[in-house]
C-alpha positions as CSV (number, residue, x, y, z in Angstrom):
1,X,104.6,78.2,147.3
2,X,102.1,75.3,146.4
3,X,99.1,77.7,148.3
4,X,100.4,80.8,146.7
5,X,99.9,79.1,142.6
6,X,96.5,77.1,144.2
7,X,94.9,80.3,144.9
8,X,96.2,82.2,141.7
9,X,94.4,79.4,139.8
10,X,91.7,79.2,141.7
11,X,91.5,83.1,141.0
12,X,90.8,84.2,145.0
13,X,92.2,87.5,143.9
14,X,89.4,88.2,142.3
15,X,86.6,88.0,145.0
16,X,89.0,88.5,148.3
17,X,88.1,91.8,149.8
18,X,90.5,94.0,148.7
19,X,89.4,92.6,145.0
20,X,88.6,96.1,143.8
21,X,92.1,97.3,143.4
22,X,92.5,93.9,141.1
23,X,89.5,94.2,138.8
24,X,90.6,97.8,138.3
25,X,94.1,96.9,137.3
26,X,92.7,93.9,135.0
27,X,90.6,96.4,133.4
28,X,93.3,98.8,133.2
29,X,95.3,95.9,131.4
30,X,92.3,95.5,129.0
31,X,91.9,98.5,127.7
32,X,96.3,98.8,127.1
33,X,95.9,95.5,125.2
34,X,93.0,96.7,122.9
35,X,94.8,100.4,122.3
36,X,97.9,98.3,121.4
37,X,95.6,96.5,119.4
38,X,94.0,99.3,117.4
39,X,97.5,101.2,117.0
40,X,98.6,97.9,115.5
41,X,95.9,97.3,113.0
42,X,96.2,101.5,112.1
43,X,100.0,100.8,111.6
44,X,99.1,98.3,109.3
45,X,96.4,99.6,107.0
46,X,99.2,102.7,106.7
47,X,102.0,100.6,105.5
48,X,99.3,98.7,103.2
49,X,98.5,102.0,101.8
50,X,102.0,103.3,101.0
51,X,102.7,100.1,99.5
52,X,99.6,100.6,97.0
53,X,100.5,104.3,96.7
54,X,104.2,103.5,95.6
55,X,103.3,101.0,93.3
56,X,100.5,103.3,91.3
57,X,103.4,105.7,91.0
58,X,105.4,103.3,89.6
59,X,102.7,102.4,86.9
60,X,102.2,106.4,86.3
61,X,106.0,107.1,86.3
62,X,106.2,104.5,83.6
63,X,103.0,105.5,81.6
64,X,104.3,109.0,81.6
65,X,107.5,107.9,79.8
66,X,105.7,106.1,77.5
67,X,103.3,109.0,76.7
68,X,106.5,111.7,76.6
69,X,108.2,109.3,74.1
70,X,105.4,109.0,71.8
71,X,105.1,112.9,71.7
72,X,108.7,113.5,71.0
73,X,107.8,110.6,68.0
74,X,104.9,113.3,67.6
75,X,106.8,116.5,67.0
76,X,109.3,115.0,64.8
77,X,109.2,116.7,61.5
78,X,109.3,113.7,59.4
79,X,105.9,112.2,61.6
80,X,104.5,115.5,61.1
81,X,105.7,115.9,57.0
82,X,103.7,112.1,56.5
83,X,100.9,113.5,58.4
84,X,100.2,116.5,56.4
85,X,101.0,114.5,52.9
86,X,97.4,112.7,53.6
87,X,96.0,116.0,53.9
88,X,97.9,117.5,50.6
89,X,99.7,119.6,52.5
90,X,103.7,119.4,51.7
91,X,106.7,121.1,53.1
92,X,107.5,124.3,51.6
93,X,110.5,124.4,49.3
94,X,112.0,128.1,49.9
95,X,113.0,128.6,53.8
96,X,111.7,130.9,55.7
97,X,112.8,134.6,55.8
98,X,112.5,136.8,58.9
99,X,110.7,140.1,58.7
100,X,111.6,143.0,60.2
101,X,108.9,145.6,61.0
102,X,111.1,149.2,61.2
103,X,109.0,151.4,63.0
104,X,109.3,155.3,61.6
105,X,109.7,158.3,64.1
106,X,106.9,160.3,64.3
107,X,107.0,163.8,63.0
108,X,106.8,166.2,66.5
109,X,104.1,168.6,65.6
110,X,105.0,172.4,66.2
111,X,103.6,173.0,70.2
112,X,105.6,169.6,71.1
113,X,109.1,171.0,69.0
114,X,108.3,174.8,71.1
115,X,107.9,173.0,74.7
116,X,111.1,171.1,73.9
């Protein structure tokens, strides 16, 4: 036991003759470790990104019912009736009528009433 944890600190595994297979394995581990790495810090940045993302729609979910409200305010016919006072222009007094356009029958000339 004692030999066995000298020689792992001593690192003879490393320079032994079969120390080929090792340094392949190490740099096996290596390159796991930096892959876990890189999929950690792309993990990351995502989740940063959604979190930015969720909060602008937040501000632009709130802006947009700030803007609808003020355009309902808009449309209101009072808003509009104090808007066109400045201008001179004042609601009219009679309401409005509906016209009706009655659209006559042509007269069928004499070759259309013979092919009929």
């Amino acid at each position: 036991m004692k030999s066995g944890v000298y020689s792992l600190l001593k690192a003879k595994y490393l320079v032994d003759d079969g120390a080929m297979k090792n340094w392949g394995f190490i740099v096996f581990l290596i390159l796991i470790a930096m892959l876990m790495i890189a999929n950690t810090h792309n993990y990351e940045q995502k989740v940063y990104r959604i979190k930015q993302l969720e909060n602008e729609v937040k501000v632009l979910r709130s802006e947009f019912v700030d803007r609808r409200s003020q355009l309902m305010e808009l449309k209101m016919e009072s808003t509009v009736a104090r808007k066109m006072k400045e201008r001179e222009i004042y609601p009219s007094d009679v309401p409005p009528r509906k016209i009706k356009v009655v659209k006559k029958e042509e007269e069928k000339s004499i070759f259309s009433k013979l092919w009929e």
